[in-house]
Structures are given as structure tokens and as C-alpha cells.
C-alpha positions in Angstrom: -6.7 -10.9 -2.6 -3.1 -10.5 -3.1 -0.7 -11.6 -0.1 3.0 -11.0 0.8 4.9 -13.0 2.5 8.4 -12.3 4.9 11.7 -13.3 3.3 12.3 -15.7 6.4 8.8 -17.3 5.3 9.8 -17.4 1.2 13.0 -19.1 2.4 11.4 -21.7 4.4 8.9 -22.3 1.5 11.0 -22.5 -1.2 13.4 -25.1 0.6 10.3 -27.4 1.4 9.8 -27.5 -2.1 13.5 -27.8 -3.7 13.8 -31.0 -1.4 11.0 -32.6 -3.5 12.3 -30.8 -6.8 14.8 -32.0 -8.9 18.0 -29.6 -9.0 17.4 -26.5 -10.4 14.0 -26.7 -11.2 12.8 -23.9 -9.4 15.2 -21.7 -10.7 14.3 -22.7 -13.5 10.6 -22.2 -13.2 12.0 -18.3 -12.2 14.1 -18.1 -15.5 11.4 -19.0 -17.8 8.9 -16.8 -15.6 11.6 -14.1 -16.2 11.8 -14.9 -19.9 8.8 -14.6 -21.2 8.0 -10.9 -19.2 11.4 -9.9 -20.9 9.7 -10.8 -24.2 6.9 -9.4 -23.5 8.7 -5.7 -22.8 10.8 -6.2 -26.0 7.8 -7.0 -28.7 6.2 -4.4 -27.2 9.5 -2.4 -28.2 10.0 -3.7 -31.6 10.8 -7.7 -30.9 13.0 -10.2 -29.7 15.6 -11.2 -32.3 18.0 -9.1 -32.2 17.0 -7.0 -29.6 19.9 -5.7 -27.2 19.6 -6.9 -23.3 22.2 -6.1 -20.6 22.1 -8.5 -17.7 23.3 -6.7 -13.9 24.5 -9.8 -12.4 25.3 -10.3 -9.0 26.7 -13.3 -7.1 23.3 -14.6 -5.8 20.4 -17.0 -7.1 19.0 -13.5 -7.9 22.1 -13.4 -10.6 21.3 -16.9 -11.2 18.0 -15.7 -12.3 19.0 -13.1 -14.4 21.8 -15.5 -16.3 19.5 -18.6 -17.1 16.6 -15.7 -18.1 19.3 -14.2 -20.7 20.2 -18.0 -22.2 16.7 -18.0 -22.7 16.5 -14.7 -24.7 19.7 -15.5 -26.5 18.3 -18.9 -28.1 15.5 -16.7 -29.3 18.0 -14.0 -31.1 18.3 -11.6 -28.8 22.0 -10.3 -28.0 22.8 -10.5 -24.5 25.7 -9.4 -22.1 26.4 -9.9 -18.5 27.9 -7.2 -16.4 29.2 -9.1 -13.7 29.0 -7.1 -10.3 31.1 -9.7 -8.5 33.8 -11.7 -10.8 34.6 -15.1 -9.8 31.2 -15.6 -7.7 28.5 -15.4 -10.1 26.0 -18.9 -10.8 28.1 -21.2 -12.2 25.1 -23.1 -14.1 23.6 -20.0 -15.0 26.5 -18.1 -16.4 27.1 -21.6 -18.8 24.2 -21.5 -19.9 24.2 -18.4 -21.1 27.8 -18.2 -23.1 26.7 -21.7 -24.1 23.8 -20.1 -26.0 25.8 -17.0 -27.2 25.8 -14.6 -24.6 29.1 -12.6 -23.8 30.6 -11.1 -20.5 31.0 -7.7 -20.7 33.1 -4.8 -18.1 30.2 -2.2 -17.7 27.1 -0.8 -18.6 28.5 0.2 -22.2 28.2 -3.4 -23.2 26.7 -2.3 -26.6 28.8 0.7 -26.9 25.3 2.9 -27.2 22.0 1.7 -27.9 20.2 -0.6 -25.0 17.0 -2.3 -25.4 16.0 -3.7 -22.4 18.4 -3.8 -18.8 17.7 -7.0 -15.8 18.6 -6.2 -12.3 19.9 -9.0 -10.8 22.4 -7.8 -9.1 21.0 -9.1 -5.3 18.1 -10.5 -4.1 15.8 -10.5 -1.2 18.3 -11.3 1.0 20.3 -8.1 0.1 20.7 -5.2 3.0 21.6 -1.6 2.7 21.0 -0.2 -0.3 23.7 -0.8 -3.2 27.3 -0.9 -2.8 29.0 2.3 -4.7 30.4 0.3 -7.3 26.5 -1.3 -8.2 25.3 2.1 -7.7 27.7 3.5 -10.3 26.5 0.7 -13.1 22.8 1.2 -12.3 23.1 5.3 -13.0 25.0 4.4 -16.2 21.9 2.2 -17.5 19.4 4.6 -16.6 21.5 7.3 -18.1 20.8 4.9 -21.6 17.1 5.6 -21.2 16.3 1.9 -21.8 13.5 0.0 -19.9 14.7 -1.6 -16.6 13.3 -5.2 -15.4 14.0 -5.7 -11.7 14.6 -9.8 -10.8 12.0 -10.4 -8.0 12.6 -7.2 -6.1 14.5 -3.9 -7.2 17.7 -4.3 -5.7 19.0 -2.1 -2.5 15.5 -2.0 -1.1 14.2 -4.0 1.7 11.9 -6.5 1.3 10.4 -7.0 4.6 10.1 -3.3 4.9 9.7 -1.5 2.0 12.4 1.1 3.3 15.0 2.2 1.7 18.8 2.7 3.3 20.8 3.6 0.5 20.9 3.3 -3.4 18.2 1.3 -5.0 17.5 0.3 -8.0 14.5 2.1 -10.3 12.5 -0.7 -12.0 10.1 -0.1 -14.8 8.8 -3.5 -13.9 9.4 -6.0 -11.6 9.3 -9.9 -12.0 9.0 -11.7 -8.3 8.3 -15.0 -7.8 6.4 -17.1 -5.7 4.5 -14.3 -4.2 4.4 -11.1 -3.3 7.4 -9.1 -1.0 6.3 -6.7 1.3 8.6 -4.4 0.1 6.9 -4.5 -3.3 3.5 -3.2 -2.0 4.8 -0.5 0.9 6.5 3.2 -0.1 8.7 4.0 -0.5 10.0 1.0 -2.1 7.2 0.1 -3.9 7.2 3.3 -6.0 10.7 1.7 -7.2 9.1 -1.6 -8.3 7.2 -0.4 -11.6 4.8 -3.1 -12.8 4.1 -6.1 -10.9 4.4 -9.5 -12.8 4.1 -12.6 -10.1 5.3 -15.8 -11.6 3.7 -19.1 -10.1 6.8 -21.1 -9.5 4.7 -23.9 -7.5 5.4 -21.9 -3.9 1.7 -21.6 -2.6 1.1 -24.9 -1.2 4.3 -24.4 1.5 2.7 -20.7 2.6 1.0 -20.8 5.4 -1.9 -19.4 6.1 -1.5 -16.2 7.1 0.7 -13.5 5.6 2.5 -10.4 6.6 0.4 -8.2 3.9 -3.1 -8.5 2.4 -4.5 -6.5 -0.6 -8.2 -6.2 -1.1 -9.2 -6.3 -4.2 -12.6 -5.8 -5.7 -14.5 -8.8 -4.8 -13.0 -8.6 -1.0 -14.5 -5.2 -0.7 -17.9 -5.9 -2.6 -18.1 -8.9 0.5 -17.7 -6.3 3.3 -19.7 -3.5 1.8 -23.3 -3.4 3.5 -26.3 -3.5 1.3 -29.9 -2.8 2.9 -32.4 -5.2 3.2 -36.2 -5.4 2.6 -36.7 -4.5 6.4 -33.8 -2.1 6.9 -34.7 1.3 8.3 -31.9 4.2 9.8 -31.1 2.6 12.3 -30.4 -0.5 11.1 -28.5 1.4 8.5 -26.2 2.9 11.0 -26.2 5.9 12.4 -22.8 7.9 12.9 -22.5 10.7 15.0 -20.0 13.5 13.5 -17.6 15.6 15.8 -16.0 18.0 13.9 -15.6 21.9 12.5 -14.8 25.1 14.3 -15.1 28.6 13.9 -11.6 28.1 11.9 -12.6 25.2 9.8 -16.3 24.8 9.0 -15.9 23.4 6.0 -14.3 20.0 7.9 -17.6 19.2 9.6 -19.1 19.7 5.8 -17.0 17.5 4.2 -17.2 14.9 6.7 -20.6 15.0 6.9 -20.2 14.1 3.0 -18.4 11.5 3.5 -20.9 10.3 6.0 -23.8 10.1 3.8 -22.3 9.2 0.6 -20.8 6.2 2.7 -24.1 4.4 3.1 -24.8 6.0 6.7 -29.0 5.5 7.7 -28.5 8.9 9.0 -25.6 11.3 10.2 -26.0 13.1 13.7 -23.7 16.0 13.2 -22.6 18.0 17.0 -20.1 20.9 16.9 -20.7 24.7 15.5 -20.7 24.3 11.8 -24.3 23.6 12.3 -26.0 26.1 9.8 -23.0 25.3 6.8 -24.0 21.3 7.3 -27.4 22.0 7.1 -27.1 24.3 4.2 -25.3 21.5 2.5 -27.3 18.7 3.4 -30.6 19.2 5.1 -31.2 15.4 5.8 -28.3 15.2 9.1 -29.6 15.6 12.1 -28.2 18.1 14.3 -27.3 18.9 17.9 -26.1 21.9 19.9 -23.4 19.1 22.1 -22.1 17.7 24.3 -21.8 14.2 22.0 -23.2 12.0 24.5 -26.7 14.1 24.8 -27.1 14.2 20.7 -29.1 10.5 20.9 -28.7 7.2 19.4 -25.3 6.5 17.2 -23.5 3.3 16.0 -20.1 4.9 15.6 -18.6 8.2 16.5 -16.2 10.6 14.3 -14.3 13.2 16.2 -11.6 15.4 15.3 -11.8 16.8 11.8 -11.5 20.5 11.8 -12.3 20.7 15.4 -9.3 23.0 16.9 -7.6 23.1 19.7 -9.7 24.7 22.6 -10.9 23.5 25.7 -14.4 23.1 23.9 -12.7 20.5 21.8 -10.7 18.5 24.1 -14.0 17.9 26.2 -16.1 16.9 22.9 -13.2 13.9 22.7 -13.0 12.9 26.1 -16.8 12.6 25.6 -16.9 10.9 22.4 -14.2 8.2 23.9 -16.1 7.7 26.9 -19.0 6.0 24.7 -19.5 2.4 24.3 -19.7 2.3 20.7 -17.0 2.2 18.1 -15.1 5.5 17.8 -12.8 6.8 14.7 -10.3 9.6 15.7 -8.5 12.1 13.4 -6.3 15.1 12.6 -7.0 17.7 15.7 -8.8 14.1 18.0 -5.6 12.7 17.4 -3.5 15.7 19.3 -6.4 16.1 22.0 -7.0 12.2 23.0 -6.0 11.0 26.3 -3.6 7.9 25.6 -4.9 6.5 28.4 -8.5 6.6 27.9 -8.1 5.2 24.5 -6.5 2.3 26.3 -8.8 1.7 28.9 -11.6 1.6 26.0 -13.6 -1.5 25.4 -15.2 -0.9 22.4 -13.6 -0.7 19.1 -11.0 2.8 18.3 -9.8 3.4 14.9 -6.9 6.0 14.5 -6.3 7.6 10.9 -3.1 9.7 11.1 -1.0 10.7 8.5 2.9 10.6 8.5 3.0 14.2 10.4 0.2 13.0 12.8 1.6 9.3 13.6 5.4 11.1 14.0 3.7 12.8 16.5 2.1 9.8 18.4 5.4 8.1 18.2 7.5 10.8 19.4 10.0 10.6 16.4 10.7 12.5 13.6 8.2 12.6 10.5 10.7 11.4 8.1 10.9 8.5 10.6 7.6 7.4 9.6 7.6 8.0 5.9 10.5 6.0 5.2 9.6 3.0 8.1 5.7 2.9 7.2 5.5 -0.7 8.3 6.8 -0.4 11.8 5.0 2.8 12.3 1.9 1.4 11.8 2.5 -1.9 13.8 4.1 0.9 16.7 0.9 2.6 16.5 -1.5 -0.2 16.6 0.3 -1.6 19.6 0.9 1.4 21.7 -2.7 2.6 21.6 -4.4 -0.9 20.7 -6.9 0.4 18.0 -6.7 -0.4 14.4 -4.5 2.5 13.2 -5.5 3.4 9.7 -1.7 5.3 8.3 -2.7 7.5 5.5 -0.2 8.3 2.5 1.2 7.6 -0.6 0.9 3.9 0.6 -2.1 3.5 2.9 -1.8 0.8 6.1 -4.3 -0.5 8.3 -3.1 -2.3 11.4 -4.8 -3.8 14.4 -2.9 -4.6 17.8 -3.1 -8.3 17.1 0.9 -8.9 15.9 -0.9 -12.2 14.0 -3.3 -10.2 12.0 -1.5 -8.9 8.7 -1.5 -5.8 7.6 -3.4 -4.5 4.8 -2.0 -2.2 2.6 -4.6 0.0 0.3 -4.2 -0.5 -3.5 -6.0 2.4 -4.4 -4.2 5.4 -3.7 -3.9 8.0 -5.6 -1.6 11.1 -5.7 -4.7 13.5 -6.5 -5.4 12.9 -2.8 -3.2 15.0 -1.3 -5.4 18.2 -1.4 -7.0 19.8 1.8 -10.3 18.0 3.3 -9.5 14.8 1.6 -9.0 13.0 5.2 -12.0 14.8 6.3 -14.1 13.2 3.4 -12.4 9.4 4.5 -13.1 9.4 8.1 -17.1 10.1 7.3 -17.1 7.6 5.3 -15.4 5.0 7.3 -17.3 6.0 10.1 -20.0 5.4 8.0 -18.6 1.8 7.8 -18.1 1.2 11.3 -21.8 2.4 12.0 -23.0 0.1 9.4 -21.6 -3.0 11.9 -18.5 -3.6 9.8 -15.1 -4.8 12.3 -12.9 -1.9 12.4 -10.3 -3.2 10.0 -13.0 -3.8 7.6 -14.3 -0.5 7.6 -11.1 1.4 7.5 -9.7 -1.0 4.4 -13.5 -0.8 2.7 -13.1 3.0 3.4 -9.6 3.3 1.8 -10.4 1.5 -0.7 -13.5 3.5 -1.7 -11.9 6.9 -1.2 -9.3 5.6 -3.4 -11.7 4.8 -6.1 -13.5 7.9 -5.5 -10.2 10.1 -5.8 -9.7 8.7 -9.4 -13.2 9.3 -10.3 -13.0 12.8 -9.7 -9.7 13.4 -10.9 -9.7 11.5 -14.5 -6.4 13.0 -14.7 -6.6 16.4 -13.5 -6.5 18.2 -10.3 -9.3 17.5 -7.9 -11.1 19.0 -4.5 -12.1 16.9 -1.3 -16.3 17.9 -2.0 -15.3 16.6 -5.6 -13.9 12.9 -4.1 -17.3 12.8 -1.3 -19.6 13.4 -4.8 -17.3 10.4 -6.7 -18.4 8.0 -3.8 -21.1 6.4 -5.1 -19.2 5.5 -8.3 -16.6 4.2 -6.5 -19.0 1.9 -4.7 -20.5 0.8 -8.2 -17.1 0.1 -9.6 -16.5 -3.0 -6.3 -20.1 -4.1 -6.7 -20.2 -4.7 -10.7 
């Protein structure tokens, strides 16, 4: 599992471990950390000696960083220049060490008068607010302009790192070096997508962590562990059984899809209520039917309303039934307009919400863009203001519970091919699939991101792909976490 700590927490880490460090040291640890991925980037590019490295330096242990990495990559014959974003303040130590082994100050981006091989950003750190200052801004569009590859020093600078947003100016990173652990704003859009390649350098910071972080990422082996597997004695029912609200007149094919989702998710069986009937049972004559309302279809696990279902009166009854019942509940797209805010509230049984940015804007009472460029605190808003486990779909997918203790978890497995019409339909059935199954809410909505995820690039290999095509790459996806 990969975590992400808040700068406030990296700060008080990394002093509880300088005060039993000699001087230095951990910078040092950073430098070589830094080093080596430089290497790595420039054999892959021809090699080191005399390779061609600008250095964006700003006045910070970030520039720090940067100058003791570039001593390091001069010794090994690599030419290296500093562009110093703020004379008279950079790191004393590390701007020595680097003339001392042959590096050179230089006035701008130009450094080399042409060719570039490789460009660190260390111009600030993960203290730094705002975006870039206009003279920064102006150097980093003259070293992209070189079309050279572009290391970020522990986080791109001008982003946020407790947020992921993005104020102003950032930086563009090929690849970014952090150390320590992970940043939130490495893992959430839309700074992440400025971040490039990961590389996390152990500089000795995990025994002053604590416990519990701000983000989590599952990876395999933490999905494998929640997925359930039947048993000699399982039958339906123990299997799960989730009851599908969804489909109208207008959108049959949203009762199909989740239905899909449903079955391909590991569901014992799939109850289906609502009037797409006959095009579910056309599709998949195994789901169990029911003319409505939900709470007279029999015996379910977990509930699915909303995909598909419209706007009428027919509707909003269907989810002020579906919330009135004592089993876990997951709400989306037209459920989400319909619910009763107050209901959900009053519910004591478990209520997952899985907007996207449009949807949750909505909730919240704010702008759209307000959500896409603040995913964190949307999804924490959410998760409070309705306590359920909100599920925030999107280029970065969230899951957050109304617990302000519990982190976050942020979906690694998203996919761009995603973003075509029934997709969410195909998610909710299968988390609700989860949920049936007896899997905690946050489980089942991370399990089920993760999956559809999986599934998405399954389907895709590269080329456009369909919602039915994603439901069919299920299965796949769940052989990919089990191997």
C-alpha cells in the first residue's frame, strides 16, 4: 500500500530524525536519492559523462537538493549549471559543493546556449504556496521550450502538496523524485498529472510516521485481501444478493449495464426492479426480476438506485424506498439529484455516494470547476455533510468516509478510456456487488474502483472502448489482483 503524508506531518518527521542525524545527512540521503534517478534518465538518453544538466534552484532545502544532486552528477562528468531563482539566498553547502566539483552559475535557462539533456526543478519545495512567481514561471517555459526531460525535486513546484490543487503556474515534471514518502499532492489531480513518474527515495523517515496517513493507495495484494471468494458451503445468498434500481423509458440500457456490473462483480444473484425489465432479461436471463416497489422485490444484501432512472415522481418514490431499507445502500447519477438529504442522514445502515465532479458540484452548492480543481476537500465536504462514504469519480478517483481520522483512498487505476457513457453505470453494479458480498463500504467502493479500473484497460489495450466492453473485462481484472 502506498501512503501520503501532510507537509505539517513530513516536517515533524523529518526534524525527529535530523536531531539524531549528524548535519546534513538527510539532505544528503535526498541528494544521492536524487542522483542516481538523474543517472538513471540520462543513460537511458545516451549517458552521464558529458551529458548537459540545468539545475532550477531556489532558495530552499528543495534548491539545496537540487545543488548537492548536481555535485554529484558533475564528479561523474556531467556538465552542470545552476540557474539561481533567488541570488544571494540559495544553500550555502550545496551551492559549494557543486562549483567545488565543477559546476558553474549560470543567468537563465540558455545555460548551454542550445542543447539541454536533462532540467531539475528545485526551485521550491513543499512548503511553497501559489503557484510560481512570474519570473520562475518565465525560466520553466524557456526549459520546456528546449524539449529536454524535466525532473521535479520532491514535488513539481507551484502545486500544493497537501491538496493536489493548483493556484497558479506549476511546473510540468517528466518525473518526480520525493522523499520520505509520498505527498498528497503527488497522487490527487490535478496536480498529480504534473508529477510524471513517481520515484520515492527511502531517506530513513518511516519510523517517525505515524500510523495513520492522509492518503492510502491499494495496491494488488490490498485488493486480492478484500475481494470475496466462495466457500465449499456458499450458496446465493451467502454470495450476496444486490437489488438493482435503475433504467427508464429514456435509458434502458443503464439498468443493463448495471445489471452487468452486478454479476460480473461476484453478486450470488441480482434482483433487478424498475421498467427495463424485458432488455435485462434479454441480456441476462439469470437476474431475478420485479414489477417494484424495491421494498416488495424480496431478500437483498445491498441496494443500487439511481442509474438511468429519470426524474419522475416514479423515481423519486423508488429512492425514498430503497433508503428507507436497513441494508447498505449505493446511490448514483439521477439517486443522487432525487435523495432526501435528510433521510440519508437519519440512515443507520451503511450509504455510499458515487458522484462525479458535475454531480458532487451539485451536492455542495458550488461551481463544478470548484470541485475539479479542490478534489480533496470536495470529497472530505461530501463525506461529512451527508455521512456516507462518498466514492468521487474522475480523472483521480476518491473514496471518503465521514470519519475526519480515516484517510482517504485515492484509486490508482484510472484510466482516461473511462470517460464514455454507462461507464459509472457498470461501477456502481459492481460495487454494489461488493457491498452485498459483506465488504465495509470503503472497501467495496475502493475494491470496485480498483477493478473497474483494471477492467477499463482490459478493454481498451489502447483504443477506444464501450461501458458493456469494461462489465465483460471484469473478470480479467479480478484475475489480474488474485495472481
Amino acid at each position: 500500500m502506498r501512503t501520503a503524508y501532510s507537509v505539517r506531518t513530513v516536517r515533524a518527521a523529518e526534524r525527529a530524525l535530523m536531531a539524531r542525524l549528524p548535519e546534513g545527512a538527510l539532505m544528503q540521503r535526498a541528494a544521492a536519492g536524487l542522483a542516481a534517478a538523474c543517472a538513471d534518465v540520462l543513460r537511458r538518453r545516451g549517458r552521464v559523462y558529458g551529458s548537459r544538466v540545468v539545475l532550477l534552484v531556489g532558495s530552499g532545502d528543495n534548491g539545496g537538493d537540487a545543488l548537492y544532486a548536481g555535485a554529484r552528477l558533475a564528479r561523474r562528468g556531467a556538465g552542470v549549471r545552476a540557474v539561481l531563482t533567488a541570488p544571494g539566498r540559495a544553500h550555502e553547502g550545496g551551492l559549494a559543493a557543486l562549483l567545488a566539483a565543477g559546476g558553474r552559475i549560470a543567468e537563465g535557462a540558455d545555460a548551454w546556449g542550445g542543447h539541454i539533456d536533462l532540467v531539475v526543478d528545485g526551485i521550491t519545495g513543499i512548503g511553497g504556496r501559489g503557484g510560481l512567481r512570474p519570473d520562475a514561471a518565465e525560466l520553466v517555459r524557456a526549459c520546456a521550450a528546449t524539449g529536454a526531460p524535466l525532473i521535479a525535486v520532491d514535488l513539481p513546484s507551484g502545486v500544493e502538496a497537501d491538496t493536489g490543487e493548483v493556484l497558479g503556474e506549476a511546473v510540468r515534471a517528466d518525473a518526480t523524485v520525493t522523499f520520505g514518502t509520498y505527498k498528497p499532492g503527488l497522487l490527487i489531480d490535478p496536480a498529480a498529472e504534473r508529477a510524471g513518474a513517481l520515484y520515492l527515495v527511502d531517506i530513513g523517515l518511516g519510523p517517525e510516521l505515524p500510523g495513520v496517513p492522509e492518503l492510502e493507495v491499494l495496491q494488488y495484494a490490498d485488493v486480492a485481501a478484500l475481494l470475496p471468494v466462495p466457500g465449499a458451503e456458499s450458496d446465493k445468498y451467502r454470495r450476496g444478493v444486490v437489488g438493482i434500481v435503475a433504467g427508464s423509458a429514456r435509458y434502458p440500457g443503464a439498468a443493463v449495464l448495471a445489471v452487468s456490473g452486478a454479476l460480473r462483480g461476484g453478486a450470488g444473484a441480482v434482483r433487478y426492479v424498475g421498467p427495463g425489465a424485458g432488455a435485462v432479461i434479454a441480456r441476462h436471463p439469470e437476474t431475478l426480476v420485479h414489477a417494484g416497489p424495491p421494498s416488495k422485490a424480496g431478500r437483498v444484501q445491498a441496494w443500487v438506485v439511481g442509474p438511468g432512472l429519470g426524474d419522475g415522481a416514479e423515481a423519486a418514490e423508488a429512492v425514498r424506498d430503497v433508503l428507507a431499507a436497513e441494508v447498505a445502500v449505493l446511490v448514483d447519477a439521477d439517486g443522487l439529484r432525487l435523495l432526501d438529504a435528510g433521510a440519508l442522514r437519519g440512515r443507520t445502515a451503511p450509504t455510499v455516494l458515487t458522484p462525479h465532479a458535475g454531480e458532487a458540484a451539485a451536492l455542495l452548492g458550488v461551481p463544478r470547476e470548484e470541485v475539479e480543481a479542490g478534489r480533496l476537500a470536495a470529497v472530505r465536504e461530501l463525506a461529512a455533510r451527508y455521512r456516507a462514504t462518498v466514492l468521487l469519480k474522475g480523472s483521480t478517483t476518491l473514496i471518503a468516509t465521514d470519519d475526519p481520522d480515516t484517510p482517504v483512498r485515492v484509486n490508482p487505476t484510472g484510466t482516461s478510456w473511462l470517460a464514455t457513457a454507462g461507464s459509472g453505470d457498470v461501477l456502481s453494479g459492481l460495487t454494489g456487488s461488493l457491498l452485498a458480498a459483506g465488504l465495509a463500504p470503503r472497501d467495496a467502493a475502493s475494491a470496485g474502483a480498483h477493478l473497474h479500473g483494471l477492467a477499463a484497460r482490459h478493454a481498451s489495450d489502447g483504443s477506444p472502448v464501450a461501458a458493456q466492453d469494461v462489465a465483460r473485462s471484469i473478470p480479467a481484472a479480478w484475475r489480474d489482483v488474485r495472481a
